[in-house]
C-alpha positions in Angstrom: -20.9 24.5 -22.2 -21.1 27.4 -20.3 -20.2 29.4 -17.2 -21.7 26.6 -14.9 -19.4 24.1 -16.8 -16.6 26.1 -15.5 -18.2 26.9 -11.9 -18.6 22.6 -11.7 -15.0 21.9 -12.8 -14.0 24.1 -9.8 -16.0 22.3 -7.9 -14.5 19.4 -8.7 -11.0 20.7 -8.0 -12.1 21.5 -4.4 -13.5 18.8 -3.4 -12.1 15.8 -5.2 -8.2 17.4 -5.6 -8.5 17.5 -9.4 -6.8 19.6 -11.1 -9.3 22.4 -13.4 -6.7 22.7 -15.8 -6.0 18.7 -16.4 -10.1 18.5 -16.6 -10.4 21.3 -19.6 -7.6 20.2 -21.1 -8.5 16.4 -20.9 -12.0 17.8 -22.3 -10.4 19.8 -25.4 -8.8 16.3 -26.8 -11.6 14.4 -26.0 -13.7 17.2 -28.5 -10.8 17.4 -31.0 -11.8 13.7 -31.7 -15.8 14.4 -31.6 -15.5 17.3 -34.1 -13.2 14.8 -36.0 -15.8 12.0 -36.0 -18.9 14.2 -36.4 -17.8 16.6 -38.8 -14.5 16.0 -40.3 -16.4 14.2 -43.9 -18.2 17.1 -44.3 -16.0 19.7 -44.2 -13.2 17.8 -46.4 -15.9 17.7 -49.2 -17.0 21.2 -49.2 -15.3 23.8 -51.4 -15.3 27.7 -50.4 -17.2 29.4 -53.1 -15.4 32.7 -52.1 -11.7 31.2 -51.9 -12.5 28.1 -54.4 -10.5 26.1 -51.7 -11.2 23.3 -49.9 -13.2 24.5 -46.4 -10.5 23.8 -43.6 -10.0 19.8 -42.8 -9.8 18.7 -39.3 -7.5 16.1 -39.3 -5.3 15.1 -36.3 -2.7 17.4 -36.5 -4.5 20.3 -37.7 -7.3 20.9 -35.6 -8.0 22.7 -32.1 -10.6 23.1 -29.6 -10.2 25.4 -27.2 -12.4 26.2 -24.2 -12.9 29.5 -22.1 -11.5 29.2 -18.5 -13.8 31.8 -17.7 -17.0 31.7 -19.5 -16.8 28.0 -21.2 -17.2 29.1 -24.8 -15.4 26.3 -27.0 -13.8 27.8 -30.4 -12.9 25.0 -32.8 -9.8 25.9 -35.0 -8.2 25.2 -38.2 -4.4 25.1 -38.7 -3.1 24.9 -41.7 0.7 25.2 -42.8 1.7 27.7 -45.8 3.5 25.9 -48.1 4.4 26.5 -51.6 2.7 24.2 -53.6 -0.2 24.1 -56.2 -3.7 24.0 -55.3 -4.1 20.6 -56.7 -0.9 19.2 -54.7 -1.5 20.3 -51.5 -1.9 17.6 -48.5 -4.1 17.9 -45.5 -2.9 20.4 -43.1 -1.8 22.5 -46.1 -2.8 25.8 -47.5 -1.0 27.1 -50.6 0.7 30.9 -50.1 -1.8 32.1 -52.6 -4.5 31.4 -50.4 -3.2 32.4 -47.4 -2.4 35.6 -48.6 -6.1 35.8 -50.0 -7.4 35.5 -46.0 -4.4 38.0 -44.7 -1.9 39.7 -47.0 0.5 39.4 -44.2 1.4 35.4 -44.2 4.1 33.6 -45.7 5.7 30.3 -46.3 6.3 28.3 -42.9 3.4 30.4 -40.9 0.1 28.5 -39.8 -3.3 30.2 -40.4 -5.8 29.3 -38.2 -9.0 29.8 -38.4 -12.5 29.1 -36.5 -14.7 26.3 -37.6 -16.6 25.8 -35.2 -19.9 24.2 -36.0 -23.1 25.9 -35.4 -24.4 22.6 -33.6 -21.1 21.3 -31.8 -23.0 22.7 -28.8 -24.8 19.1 -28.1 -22.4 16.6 -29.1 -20.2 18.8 -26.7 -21.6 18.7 -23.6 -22.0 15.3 -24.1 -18.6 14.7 -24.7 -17.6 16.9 -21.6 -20.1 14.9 -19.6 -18.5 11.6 -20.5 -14.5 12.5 -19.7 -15.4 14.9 -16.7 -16.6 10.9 -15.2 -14.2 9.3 -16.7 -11.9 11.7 -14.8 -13.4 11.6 -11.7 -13.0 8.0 -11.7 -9.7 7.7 -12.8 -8.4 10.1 -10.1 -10.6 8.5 -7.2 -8.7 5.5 -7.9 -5.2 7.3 -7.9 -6.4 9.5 -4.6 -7.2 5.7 -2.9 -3.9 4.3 -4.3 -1.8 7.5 -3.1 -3.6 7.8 0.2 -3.8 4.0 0.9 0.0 3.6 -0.2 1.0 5.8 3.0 -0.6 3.0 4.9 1.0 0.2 4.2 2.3 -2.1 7.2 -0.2 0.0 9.2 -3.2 -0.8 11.0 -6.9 -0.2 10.5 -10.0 -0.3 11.6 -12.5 -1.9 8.9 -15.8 -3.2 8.7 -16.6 -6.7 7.0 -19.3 -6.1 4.2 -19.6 -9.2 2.4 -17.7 -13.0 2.6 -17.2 -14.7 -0.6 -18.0 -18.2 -1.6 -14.2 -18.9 -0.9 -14.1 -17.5 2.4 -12.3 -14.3 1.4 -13.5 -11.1 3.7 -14.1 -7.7 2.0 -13.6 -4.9 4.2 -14.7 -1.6 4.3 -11.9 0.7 5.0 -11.8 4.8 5.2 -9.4 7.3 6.1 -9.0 11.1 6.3 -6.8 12.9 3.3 -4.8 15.6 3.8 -7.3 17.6 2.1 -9.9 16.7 4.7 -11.7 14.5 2.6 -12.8 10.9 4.0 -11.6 8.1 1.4 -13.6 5.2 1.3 -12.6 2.6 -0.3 -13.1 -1.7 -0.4 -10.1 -4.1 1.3 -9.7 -7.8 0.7 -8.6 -10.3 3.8 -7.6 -13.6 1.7 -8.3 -16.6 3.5 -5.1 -17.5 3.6 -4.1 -14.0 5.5 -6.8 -14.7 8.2 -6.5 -16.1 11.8 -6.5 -19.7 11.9 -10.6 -20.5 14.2 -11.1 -17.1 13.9 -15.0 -16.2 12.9 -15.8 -13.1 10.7 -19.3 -12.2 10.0 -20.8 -9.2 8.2 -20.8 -6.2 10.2 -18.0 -7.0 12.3 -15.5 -4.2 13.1 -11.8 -5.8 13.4 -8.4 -4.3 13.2 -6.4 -5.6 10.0 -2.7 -5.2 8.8 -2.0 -3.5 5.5 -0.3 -6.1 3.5 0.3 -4.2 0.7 -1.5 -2.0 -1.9 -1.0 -2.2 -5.5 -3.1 -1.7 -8.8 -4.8 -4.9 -11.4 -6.0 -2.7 -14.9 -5.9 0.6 -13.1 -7.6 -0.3 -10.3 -6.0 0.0 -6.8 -6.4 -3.6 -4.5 -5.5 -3.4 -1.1 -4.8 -6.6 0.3 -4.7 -7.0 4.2 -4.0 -9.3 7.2 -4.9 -10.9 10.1 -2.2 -13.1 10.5 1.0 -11.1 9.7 3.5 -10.7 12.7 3.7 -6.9 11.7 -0.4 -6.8 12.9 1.4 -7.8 16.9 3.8 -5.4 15.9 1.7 -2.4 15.5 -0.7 -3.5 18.1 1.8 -3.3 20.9 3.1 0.1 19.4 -0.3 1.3 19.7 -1.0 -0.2 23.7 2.9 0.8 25.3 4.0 4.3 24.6 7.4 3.4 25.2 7.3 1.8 22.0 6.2 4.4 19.8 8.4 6.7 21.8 11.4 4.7 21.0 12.7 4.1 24.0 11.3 0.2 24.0 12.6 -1.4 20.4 10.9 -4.9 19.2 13.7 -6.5 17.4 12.3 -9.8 16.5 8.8 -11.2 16.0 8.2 -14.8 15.6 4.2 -15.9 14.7 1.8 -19.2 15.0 -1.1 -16.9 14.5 -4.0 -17.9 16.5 -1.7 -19.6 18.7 1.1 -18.1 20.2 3.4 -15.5 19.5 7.3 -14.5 20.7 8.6 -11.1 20.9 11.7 -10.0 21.7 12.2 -6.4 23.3 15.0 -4.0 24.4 15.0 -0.8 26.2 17.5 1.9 25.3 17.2 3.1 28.6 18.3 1.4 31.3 15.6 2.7 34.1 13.0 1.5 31.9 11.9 -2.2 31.8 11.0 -3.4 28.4 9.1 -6.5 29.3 7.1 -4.9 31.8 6.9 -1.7 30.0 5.0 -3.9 27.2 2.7 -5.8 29.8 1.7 -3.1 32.1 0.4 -2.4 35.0 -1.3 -5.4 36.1 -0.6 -6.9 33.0 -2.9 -4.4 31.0 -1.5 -3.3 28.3 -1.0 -7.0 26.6 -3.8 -8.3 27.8 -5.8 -5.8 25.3 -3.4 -7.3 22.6 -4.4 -11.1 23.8 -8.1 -10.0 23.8 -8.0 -8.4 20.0 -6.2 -11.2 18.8 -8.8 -13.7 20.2 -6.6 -15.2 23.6 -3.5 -15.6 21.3 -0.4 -16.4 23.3 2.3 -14.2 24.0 5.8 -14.9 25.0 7.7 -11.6 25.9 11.6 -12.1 26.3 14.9 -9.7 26.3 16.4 -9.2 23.6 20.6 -10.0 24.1 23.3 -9.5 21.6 25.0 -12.4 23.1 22.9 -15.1 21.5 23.5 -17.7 24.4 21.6 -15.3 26.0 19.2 -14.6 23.4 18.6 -18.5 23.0 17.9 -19.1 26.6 15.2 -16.1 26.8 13.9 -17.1 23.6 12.9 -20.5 24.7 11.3 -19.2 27.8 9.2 -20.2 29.4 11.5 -23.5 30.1 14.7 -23.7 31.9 18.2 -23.9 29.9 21.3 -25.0 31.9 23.4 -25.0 29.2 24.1 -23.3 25.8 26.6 -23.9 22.8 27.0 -22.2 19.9 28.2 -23.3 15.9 29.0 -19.3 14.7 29.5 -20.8 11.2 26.7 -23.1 10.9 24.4 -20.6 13.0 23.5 -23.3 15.1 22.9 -24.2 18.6 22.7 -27.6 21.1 20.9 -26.5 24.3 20.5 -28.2 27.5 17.6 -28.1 29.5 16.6 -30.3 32.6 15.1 -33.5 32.3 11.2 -32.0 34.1 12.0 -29.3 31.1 12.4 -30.8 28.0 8.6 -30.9 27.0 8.5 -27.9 28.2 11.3 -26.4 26.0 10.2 -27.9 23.1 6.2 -27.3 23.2 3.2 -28.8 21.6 4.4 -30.4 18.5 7.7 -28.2 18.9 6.0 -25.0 18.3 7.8 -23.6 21.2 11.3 -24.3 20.1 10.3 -23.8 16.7 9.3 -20.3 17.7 12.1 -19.9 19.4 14.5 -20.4 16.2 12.3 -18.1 14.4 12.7 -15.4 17.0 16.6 -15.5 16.9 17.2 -16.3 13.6 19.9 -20.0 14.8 18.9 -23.6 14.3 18.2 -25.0 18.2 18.8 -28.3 19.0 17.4 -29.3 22.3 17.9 -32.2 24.7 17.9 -32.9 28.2 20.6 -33.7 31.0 20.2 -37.1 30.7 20.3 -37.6 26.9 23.3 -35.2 26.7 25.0 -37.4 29.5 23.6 -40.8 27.9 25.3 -39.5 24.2 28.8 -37.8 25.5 27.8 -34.8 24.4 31.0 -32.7 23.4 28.6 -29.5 24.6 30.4 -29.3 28.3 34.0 -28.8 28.1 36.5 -29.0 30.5 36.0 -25.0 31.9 32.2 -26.0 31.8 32.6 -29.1 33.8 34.6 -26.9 36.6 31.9 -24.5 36.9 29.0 -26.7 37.6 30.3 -27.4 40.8 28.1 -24.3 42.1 24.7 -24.5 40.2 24.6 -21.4 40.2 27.5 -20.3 38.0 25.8 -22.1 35.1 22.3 -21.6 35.5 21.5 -18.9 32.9 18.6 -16.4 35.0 15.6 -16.7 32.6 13.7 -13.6 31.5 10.4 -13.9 30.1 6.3 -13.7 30.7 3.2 -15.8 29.1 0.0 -14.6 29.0 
């Protein structure tokens, strides 16, 4: 324990963010227990033939180690409290006023002497002990600085590479970042089977773009658990692909997710010179195609958002046809119309569209055709309805909407 022991500790500090001070001091305790356990027997059985006391006893409350900041010299200590008792009935900790006086005239009852113990051959067990909390240390705060950093991340996106597949089927993925020390943090993420894209193949060495699902600690350890399949991955994707997004000027306000199938969004520009559904697809349909291709020719339905959800509901079921549109506030529930050559159409493969579509706007959506609505006397078209379908085009809602 020397000047190089110090010269490493701030080291350390200015590359790993550790504090120096929370090192030495975290080394100090860690030696108040190896003087304890190496040497504490031997010095409460041995008698000062000078004072006829008992030589100083390092017990838990009575002993200190304390290391140089600047030249890493370690000084063990005694403390002992003056009291007034007899030699006999003193406790550990204790020295009687008699005694204390006999080292320095000057104390009295209440005061603490303290004086150095320090073994001539603490120098070993020491270093050893310095060795073994510096690592300890070091690990403990690399897994705080890749919770801390990591934490900023979450319901982000990242660019990882797949290391190793386990037995079942879970991806671990190497992840890194820059600190705002400038360090790069590497550290290990886990893409659950469950959080994968449904066909999707992930081999070792592959480089794909995950979702941070959420980043927590098991025993001190930080986990990072990420996704493939979460909604917020087409979220961020489209942030990162249409500026008008991350500029704020286009606002996703609903996401509804089959991963590995098809996907609605449902968009809104704050500004009215700016198109929001073909701000998000591009110029030539650019911009979401590079979304489609990451997430493996997943589907994407892009539709206007509309505070008026008879609106909403008709662009949400795009890309079909709605003639008609009736809403339950208090349920939250809707029947919809659609025509006849529709109705598959409106519903999708094993009803994912429609399905989607309820997701999207947050109401239940009954659908059915003109002629099933006609065939059951469907209360849907009131008296005011019936007079305006006499022009087609007063009821016809105007759909809004792309597919890729």
């Amino acid at each position: 324990m020397n000047a190089e022991f110090i010269s490493a500790i701030q080291e350390l500090e200015d590359e790993k963010g550790i504090s120096k001070d929370i090192l030495i001091e975290a080394v100090e305790l860690a030696l108040v227990k190896a003087y304890k356990k190496n040497f504490v027997e031997k010095y409460s059985n041995d008698f000062d033939m000078n004072s006829k006391q008992k030589k100083p006893v390092a017990e838990s409350g009575n002993v200190e180690v304390s290391i140089d900041r600047e030249t890493g010299d370690i000084k063990v200590y005694s403390k002992r409290t003056v009291v007034n008792k007899r030699e006999i009935d003193l406790l550990d900790g204790e020295i009687s006023l008699e005694g204390a006086q006999e080292i320095d005239t000057k104390y009295e009852i209440g005061d603490v002497v303290k004086e150095e113990v320090t073994p001539g051959n603490f120098g070993r067990i020491a270093t050893q002990t310095a060795r073994q909390v510096v690592i300890q240390k070091i690990t403990e705060a690399s897994r705080d600085i890749v919770y801390n950093e990591f934490m900023t991340k979450e319901s982000e996106i990242m660019i990882g590479e797949i290391i190793r597949k386990s037995k079942n089927n879970n991806c671990h993925i190497n992840l890194s970042l820059i600190s705002e020390r400038g360090n790069t943090i590497y550290t290990e993420a886990t893409l659950l089977n469950q959080e994968q894209i449904p066909g999707e193949e992930y081999n070792v060495g592959d480089r794909i773009i995950v979702y941070i699902l959420e980043v927590k600690k098991h025993n001190n350890v930080p986990q990072i658990i990420v996704s493939r399949s979460h909604p917020g991955l087409v979220k961020r994707l489209f942030e990162r692909e249409v500026p008008e997004i991350s500029e704020g000027i286009v606002q996703i306000k609903s996401i509804a997710r089959e991963a590995g199938s098809r996907t609605k969004l449902s968009v809104h520009s704050v500004d009215e010179a700016v198109d929001a559904i073909g701000a998000c697809v591009g110029t030539k349909g650019v911009r979401v195609a590079n979304i489609v291709e990451e997430l493996k020719g997943e589907k994407i339905d892009i539709v206007n958002y509309s505070d008026d959800p008879i609106v909403y509901i008709s662009n949400a079921l795009s890309p079909s046809k709605v003639v008609e549109v009736s809403v339950n506030e208090e349920e939250k529930s809707t029947k919809v119309i659609v025509p006849d050559y529709q109705l598959s159409l409106a519903i999708g493969k094993e009803g994912q569209n429609a399905r989607l579509a309820a997701k999207l706007t947050g109401w239940k959506i009954d659908i059915k055709s003109e002629s099933q609505a006609l065939e059951e006397d469907d209360d849907i078209f009131d008296e005011d309805i019936m007079e305006s379908m006499e022009d087609a085009s007063n009821w016809i809602i105007p759909q809004e909407g792309s597919e890729f």
